[in-house]
N, C-alpha and C positions, 0 to 999 in steps of 0.2 A: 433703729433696731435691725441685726442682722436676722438673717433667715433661722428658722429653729426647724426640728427634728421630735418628733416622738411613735410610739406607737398608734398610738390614737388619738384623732386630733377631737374635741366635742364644740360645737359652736353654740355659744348661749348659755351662762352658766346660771341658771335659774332653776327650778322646783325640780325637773327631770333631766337638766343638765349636771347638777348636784350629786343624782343620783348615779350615775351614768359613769363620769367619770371616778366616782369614790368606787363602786363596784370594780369596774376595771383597773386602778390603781391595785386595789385589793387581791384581785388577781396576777399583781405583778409583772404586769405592762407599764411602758410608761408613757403620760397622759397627759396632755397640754387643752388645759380647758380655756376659752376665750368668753371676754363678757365683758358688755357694752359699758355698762354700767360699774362704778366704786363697790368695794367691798364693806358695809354699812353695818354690818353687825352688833356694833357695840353702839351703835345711833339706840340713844333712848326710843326715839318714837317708832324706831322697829322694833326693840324688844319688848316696849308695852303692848301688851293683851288691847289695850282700849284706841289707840293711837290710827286705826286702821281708818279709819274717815278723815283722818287730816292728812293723808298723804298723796292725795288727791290734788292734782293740777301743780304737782311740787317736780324736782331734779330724781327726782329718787322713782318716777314712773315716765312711761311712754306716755305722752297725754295725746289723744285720738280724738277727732272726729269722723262719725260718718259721715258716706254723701247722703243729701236727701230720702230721708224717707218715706215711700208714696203714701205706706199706710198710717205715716205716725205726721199726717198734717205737712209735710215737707219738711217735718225736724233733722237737723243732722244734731247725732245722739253721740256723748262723750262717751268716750273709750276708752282704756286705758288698758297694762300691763307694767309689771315688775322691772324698773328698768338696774338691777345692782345685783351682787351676786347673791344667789338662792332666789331670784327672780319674783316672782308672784306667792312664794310661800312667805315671803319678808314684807310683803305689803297688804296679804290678804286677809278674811274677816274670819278665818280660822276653822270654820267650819267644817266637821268631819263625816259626811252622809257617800255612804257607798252608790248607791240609788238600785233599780229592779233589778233582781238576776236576769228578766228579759231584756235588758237592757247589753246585756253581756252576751247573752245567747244570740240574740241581735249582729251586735260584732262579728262573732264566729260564722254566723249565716253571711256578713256582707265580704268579710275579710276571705269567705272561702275555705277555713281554718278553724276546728275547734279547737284549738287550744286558746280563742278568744272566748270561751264560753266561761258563763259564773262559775259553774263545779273547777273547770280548770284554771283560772285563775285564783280559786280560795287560799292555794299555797301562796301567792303571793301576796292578797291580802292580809295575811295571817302573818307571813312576815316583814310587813312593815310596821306594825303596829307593838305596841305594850299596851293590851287593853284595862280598860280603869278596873275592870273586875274580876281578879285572880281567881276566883271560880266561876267566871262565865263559859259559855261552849267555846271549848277548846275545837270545833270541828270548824269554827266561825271566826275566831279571832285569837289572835296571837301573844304571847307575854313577854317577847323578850324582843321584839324591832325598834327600829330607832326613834320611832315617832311615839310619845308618849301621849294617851288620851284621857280625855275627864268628858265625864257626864252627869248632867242635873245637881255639878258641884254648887252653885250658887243657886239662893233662892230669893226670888222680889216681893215686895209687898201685894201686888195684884194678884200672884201665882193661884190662890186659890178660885177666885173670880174668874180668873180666865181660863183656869181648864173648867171649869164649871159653865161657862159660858162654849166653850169647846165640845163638850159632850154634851149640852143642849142641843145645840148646832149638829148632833149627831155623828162626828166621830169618835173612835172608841179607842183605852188605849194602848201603846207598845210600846215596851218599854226597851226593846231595843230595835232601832231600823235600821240596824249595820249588818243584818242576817240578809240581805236580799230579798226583804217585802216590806219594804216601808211605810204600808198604808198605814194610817193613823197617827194620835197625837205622843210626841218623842220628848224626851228630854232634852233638851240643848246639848249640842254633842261636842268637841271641841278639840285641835291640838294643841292646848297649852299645856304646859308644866311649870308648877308653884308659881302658878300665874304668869306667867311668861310664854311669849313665842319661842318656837320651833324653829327656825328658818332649816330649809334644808343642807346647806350647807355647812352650817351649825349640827344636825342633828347625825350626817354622813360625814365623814371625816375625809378631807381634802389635804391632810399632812403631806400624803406622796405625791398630791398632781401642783403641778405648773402651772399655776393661776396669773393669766392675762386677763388683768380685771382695765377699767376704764380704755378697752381696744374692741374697735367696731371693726367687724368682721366685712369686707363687702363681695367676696365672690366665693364661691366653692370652685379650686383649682382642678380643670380634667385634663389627664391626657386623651386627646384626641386622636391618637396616633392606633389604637385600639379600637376594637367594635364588640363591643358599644363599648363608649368613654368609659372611661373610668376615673373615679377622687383620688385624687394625689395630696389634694392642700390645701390651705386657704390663704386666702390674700388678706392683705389690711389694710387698710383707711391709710396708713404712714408707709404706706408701699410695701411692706417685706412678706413674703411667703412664709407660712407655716406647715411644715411636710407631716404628713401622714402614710406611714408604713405601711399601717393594716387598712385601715380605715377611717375614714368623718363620719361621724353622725353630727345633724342639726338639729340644735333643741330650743326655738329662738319663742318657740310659740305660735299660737295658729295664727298671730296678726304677722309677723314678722318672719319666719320659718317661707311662707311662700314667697315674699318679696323677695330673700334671698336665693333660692334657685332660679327666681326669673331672671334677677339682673346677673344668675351663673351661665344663663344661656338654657336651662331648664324648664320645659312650659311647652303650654301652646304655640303654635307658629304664628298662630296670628297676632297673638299678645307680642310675644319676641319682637315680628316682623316694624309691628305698630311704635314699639319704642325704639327701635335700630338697634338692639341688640343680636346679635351673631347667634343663631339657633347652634346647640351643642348637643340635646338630647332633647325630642317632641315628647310631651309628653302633655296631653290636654288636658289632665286632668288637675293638674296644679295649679291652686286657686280657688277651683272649686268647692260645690257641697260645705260651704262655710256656712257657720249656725251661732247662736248664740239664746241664752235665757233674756226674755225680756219680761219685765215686769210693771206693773204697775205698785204707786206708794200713796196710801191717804192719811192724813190727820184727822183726830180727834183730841174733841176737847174734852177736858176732865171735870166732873164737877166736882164744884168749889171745897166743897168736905174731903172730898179726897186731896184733889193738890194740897191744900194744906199739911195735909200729913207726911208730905216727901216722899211719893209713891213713883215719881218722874224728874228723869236727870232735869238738872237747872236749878232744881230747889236745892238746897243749900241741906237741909234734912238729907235729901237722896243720896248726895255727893259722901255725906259725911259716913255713911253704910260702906264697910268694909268690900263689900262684892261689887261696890260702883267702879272699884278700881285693877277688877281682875279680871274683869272680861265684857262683853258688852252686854245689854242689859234686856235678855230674851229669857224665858224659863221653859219653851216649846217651840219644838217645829212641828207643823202638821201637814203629813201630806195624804192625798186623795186621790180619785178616780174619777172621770166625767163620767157621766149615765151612758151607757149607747141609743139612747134614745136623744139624746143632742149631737152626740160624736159623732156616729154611722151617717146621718145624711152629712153633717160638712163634707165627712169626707167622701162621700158618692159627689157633691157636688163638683167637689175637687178630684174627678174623675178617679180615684180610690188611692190617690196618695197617699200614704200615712195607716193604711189599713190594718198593717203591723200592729200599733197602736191598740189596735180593738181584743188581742189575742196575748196571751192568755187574758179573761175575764180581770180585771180589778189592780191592773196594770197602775201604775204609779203616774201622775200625767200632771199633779198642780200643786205646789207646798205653798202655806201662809202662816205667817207669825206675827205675832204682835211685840212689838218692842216700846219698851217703856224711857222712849228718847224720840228725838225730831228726827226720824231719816233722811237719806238724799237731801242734808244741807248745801247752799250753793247753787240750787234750782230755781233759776230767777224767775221763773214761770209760778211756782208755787213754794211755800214754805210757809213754817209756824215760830212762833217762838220757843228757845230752848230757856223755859223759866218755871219748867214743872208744871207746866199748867198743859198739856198735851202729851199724845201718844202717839205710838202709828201703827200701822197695820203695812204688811208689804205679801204681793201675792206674785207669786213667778210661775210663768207656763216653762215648765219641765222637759216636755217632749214637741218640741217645734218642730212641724213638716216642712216649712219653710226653709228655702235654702239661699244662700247669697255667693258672696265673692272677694275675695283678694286679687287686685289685680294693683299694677305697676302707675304712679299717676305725679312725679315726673320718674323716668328710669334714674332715680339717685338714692344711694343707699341711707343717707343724710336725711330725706325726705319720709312723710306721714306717706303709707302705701292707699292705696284707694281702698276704701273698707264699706264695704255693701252687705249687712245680715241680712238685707230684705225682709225684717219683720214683718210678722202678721200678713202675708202675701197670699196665705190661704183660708179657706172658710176656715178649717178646721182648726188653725191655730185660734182666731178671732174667736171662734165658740169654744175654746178652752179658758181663754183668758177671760171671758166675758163670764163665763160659768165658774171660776175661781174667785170673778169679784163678788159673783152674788155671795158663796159661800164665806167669804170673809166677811160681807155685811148684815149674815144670817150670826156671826159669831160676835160684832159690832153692837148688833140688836138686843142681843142678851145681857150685855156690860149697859148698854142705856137704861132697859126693865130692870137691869142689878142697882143701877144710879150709881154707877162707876163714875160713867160716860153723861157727857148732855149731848152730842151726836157729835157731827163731823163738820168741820173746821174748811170747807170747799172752798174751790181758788175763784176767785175774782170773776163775774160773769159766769158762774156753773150752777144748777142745783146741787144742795147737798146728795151725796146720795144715799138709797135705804133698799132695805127688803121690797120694796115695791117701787124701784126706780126701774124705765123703759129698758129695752135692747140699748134704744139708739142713744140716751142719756148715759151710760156705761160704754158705750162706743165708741161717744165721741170724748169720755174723760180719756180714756185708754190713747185716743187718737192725738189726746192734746199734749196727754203728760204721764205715757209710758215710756220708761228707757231700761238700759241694759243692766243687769245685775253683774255684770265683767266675766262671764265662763265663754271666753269661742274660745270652738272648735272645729275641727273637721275640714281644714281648708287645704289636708294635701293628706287625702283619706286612706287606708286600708283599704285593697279590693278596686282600688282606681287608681290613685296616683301613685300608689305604694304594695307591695307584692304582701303577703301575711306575715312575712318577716320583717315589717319595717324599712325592705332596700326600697328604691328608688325604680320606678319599673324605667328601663329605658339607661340606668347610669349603671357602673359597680362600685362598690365599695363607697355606699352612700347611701344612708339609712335617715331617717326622720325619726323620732323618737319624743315625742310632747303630746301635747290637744291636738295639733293639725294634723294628726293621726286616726283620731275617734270617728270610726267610719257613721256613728249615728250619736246623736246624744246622750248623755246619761241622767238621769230621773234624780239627781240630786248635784251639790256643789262640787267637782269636778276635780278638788282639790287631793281626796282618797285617790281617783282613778289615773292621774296623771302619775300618782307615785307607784300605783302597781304597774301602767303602764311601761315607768321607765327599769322598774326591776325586772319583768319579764323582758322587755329591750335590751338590757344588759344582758341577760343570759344569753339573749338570740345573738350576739354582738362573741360573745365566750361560745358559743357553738353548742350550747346547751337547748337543744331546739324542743 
């Protein structure tokens, strides 16, 4: 391939790359988008609603391990990302949760910048969206964006049992948590349309950009001859440069987006020094503040009157329900608060990291759902049978204090980067997740007394667990067979590696624009926030500041 030319070069053409480049297209520049990964769209198992568990450990994702985790037993915990174009919007499990407005005001505090904050980013949430309800608040959600939504379209046989068992369990509930207060029990919220996925490059229009699909990007090109450098281009795997006029933004992801500025000579010095990479711009902060949702997953067993009725995928009853095939099989997300009477000391113990957290009162901090299927299939550690005869329950700590790392592990762009979330490394995470299992087994409880349920289906050498199982019995499930729900972020943050505009502190004309952007977590699936984040990037990218 000869050398190419455009206005704007985008590396990574996945969920915010998508975006990114179709916007600037649209503004009539022109736009050479690169991406690792084939363009897969007309692939059944991407455009099915249901498909998103089998794509797992396949061509079509980055498949990841972490190193060692201290607190998860020494597990190194699978990881993955999007690896084809529209990235992780074409492999993921669709779900459309904003998460807390403090979560937003959060940003703006760390980025230095309010225009990170909820009230100012509403216009973009608003215009990415076509909300499923043409007279819902129009001050909240939007009717004409490219992302088409549905909510509490489908409904399961258990639905009434389990929010009954849900408001036992004493949450109350809201019927929309796309307003910025998600407490409480929600609809299943979604980006499908007439049952189909979204992908975003499907959903934003890539007619005018330059699609370099199955071409692996491996350096961001600077002139050095400047101070400070500045992006000129990018290299590629089959040698040839790709120029950039105005500008590169990289949008590879928070796993992938660090590795490549380190192996551009972008980073720490010492990381740089340590791989023999030629330091180009210091920058320490790249790599860092990496985070991720970990979760824990439990089975139960059904009793026998129920399974029979095809109330759970496997049974041949369940399959044969219209709704088994248009989406996966949840009628509720719920999410909650820890008490500050458990929260406050971790985090004093943890000398007051995380204290944000405590402020405003009733902050958003743990979701759990019960899904009427076997989750986390392929966990040779634990699994159940998918024959209708089980359920599960899945609980995800939301606001991890914990922070980890991207770093370089060998310097080869070919190569898995080294991936450290450091789960659970503080009290306060561990007394969140431990406090989100009780609350899932307080909702467990109710479906047992309803004889849903005959209890839980425990792995091998465990007790079951209940309403009145220990700390350290819930500690050490957590510790044997908690892993990630797939959202990092934060690994080349706003306010540290990245200026409020997205540039690159230290290069020019080189912005970051994905998750490895999100200078704090967000209180729900991450999948809303990367699309605002790349629409607000694209303006900032247009001068629209």
């Amino acid at each position: 391939m000869s050398d190419l030319s455009a206005d704007y070069v985008v590396i990574g053409g996945g969920t915010a790359g998508c975006v990114i480049a179709s916007r600037l297209a649209q503004a009539s520049y022109s736009v050479i988008l690169i991406e690792a990964g084939a363009d897969e769209h007309t692939n059944p198992l991407i455009t099915s609603p249901v498909a998103a568990p089998r794509l797992h450990h396949t061509e079509l994702e980055w498949n990841y391990k972490t190193i060692p985790q201290q607190a998860l037993n020494g597990r190194q915990i699978y990881n993955c990302g999007g690896k084809l174009l529209s990235g992780s919007s074409a492999v993921n499990y669709g779900m459309w949760v904003r998460g807390d407005a403090a979560d937003y005001n959060h940003w703006a505090k760390l980025a230095g910048n309010d225009r990170w904050s909820y009230q100012n980013l509403l216009p973009y949430f608003r215009r990415v969206e076509t909300h499923y309800d043409a007279n819902g608040d129009t001050t909240q959600h939007g009717l004409e964006g490219p992302i088409h939504i549905t909510s509490g379209q489908r409904s399961y046989p258990l639905k009434a049992h389990v929010h009954e068992a849900l408001l036992a369990a004493g949450h109350v509930d809201n019927a929309d948590a796309n307003t910025g207060t998600p407490i409480g029990i929600s609809p299943w919220t979604e980006n499908w349309r007439n049952h189909l996925r979204q992908p975003s490059g499907v959903a934003y229009p890539l007619k005018n950009v330059r699609l370099l699909t199955s071409t692996l990007a491996t350096k961001v090109v600077l002139d050095t001859t400047s101070s400070p450098p500045r992006a000129k281009g990018v290299r590629l795997a089959n040698g040839a440069t790709v120029n950039a006029s105005n500008e590169v933004s990289t949008a590879c992801g928070a796993l992938r987006t660090p590795q490549l500025l380190l192996l551009s000579g972008i980073g720490p010095p010492a990381e740089l020094s340590a791989n023999k990479i030629p330091l180009q711009a210091a920058n320490i902060a790249v790599g860092n503040n990496f985070h991720d949702h970990v979760s824990l997953i439990q089975f139960h067993r059904l009793a026998p009157s129920y399974a029979a009725q095809g109330v759970a995928a496997g049974n041949p009853l369940f399959s044969a329900r219209p709704e088994s095939q248009q989406g996966l099989p949840f009628d509720y997300v719920t999410t909650f608060t820890i008490p500050s009477e458990i929260l406050s000391p971790a985090i004093q113990k943890d000398g007051g990291k995380g204290a944000e957290l405590l402020e405003p009162p009733g902050r958003a901090q743990v979701e759990m759902m019960v899904a009427y299927t076997v989750l986390g299939r392929g966990n040779p550690a634990h699994s159940a049978p998918v024959d209708g005869t089980h359920i599960s329950t899945a609980v995800l700590l939301l606001t991890p204090t914990s922070r980890g790392s991207i770093t370089l592990d060998p310097a080869n762009p070919t190569d898995a980067p080294c991936i450290n979330p450091n789960y659970l490394a503080t009290n306060a995470d561990r007394a969140m997740l431990r406090e989100g299992v009780r609350a899932i087994l307080r909702v467990v409880d109710g479906l047992v007394k309803d004889g849903v349920l005959e209890g839980e289906k425990a792995p091998e050498g465990f007790p079951a667990l209940g309403t009145e199982s220990s700390d350290e019995d819930i500690d050490e499930r957590i510790r044997q067979l908690a892993a990630t729900m797939y959202h990092p972020c934060g690994s080349v943050a706003m306010g540290s590696a990245l200026d409020s505009e997205l540039r690159v502190n230290g290069v020019e004309r080189l912005r970051v624009i994905d998750a490895s952007a999100f200078p704090g977590m967000v209180a729900g699936h991450p999948q809303m926030a990367v699309y605002v984040l790349a629409e607000r990037g694209a303006d900032l990218v247009l001068g629209r500041t």
